[in-house]
N, C-alpha and C positions, 0 to 999 in steps of 0.2 A: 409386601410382607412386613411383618410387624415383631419382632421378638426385644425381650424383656430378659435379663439376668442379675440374678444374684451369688456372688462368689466369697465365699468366705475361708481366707487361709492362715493357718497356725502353724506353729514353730518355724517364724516365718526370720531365716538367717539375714544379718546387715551389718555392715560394717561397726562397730563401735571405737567411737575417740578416744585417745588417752591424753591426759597431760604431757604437755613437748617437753618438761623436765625427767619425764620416766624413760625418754631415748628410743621408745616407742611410736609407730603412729597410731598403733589402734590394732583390736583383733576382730575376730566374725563371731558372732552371739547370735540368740534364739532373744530377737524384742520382741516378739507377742505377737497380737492376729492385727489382721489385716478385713475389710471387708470392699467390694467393688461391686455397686451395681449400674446398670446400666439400661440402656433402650436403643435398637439399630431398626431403624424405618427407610426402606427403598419402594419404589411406586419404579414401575417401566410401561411408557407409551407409546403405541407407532401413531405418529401424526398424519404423515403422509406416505402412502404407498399404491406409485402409479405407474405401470410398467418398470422400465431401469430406477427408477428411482423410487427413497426411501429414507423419510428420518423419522427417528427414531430419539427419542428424551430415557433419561436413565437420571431419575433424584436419588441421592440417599443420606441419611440425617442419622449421628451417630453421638452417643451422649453418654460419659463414663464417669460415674463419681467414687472418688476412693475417699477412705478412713481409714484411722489406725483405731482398731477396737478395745484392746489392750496392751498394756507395758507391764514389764515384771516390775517396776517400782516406780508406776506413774508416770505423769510428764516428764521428760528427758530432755530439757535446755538446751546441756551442753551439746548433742547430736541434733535437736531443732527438733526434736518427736513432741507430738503432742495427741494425747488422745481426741477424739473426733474430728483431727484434722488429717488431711492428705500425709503423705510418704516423706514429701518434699514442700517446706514452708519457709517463706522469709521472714525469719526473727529478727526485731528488733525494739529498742524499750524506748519508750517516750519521754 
């Protein structure tokens, strides 16, 4: 079997940081959408099946890529958001 998806979610809640001098850590905000496609492929085989006995193979291959499609005021540094990149990125400047 072979299936294919596309998932696209908005008003999509995350934590947001604040400066450590507001005595704050942060509150929960609406950053934008999100988009997740994907592709899950499983194959199942009987190899051998002869009287008591029996194997049997079971593949399955699973492939999920996320983006962030929007922010309400663009790239977001301080929280590591970036448009067309995943949820979760390692920022750092050269």
């Amino acid at each position: 079997s072979i299936e294919y998806y596309v998932t696209n979610t908005s008003d999509l809640l995350a934590p947001q940081p604040l400066p450590n001098s507001t005595g704050f850590g942060g509150f929960t905000t609406n950053i934008g959408e999100t988009q997740n496609r994907g592709i899950e492929m499983s194959l199942s085989t009987l190899n051998i099946e002869k009287g008591d006995f029996s194997w049997s193979t079971d593949v399955i291959f699973t492939r999920n890529r996320e983006k962030i499609v929007s922010l309400p005021n663009g790239d977001d540094i301080a929280a590591g958001r970036f448009i067309g990149q995943p949820l979760t990125v390692f920022y750092d400047l050269k």
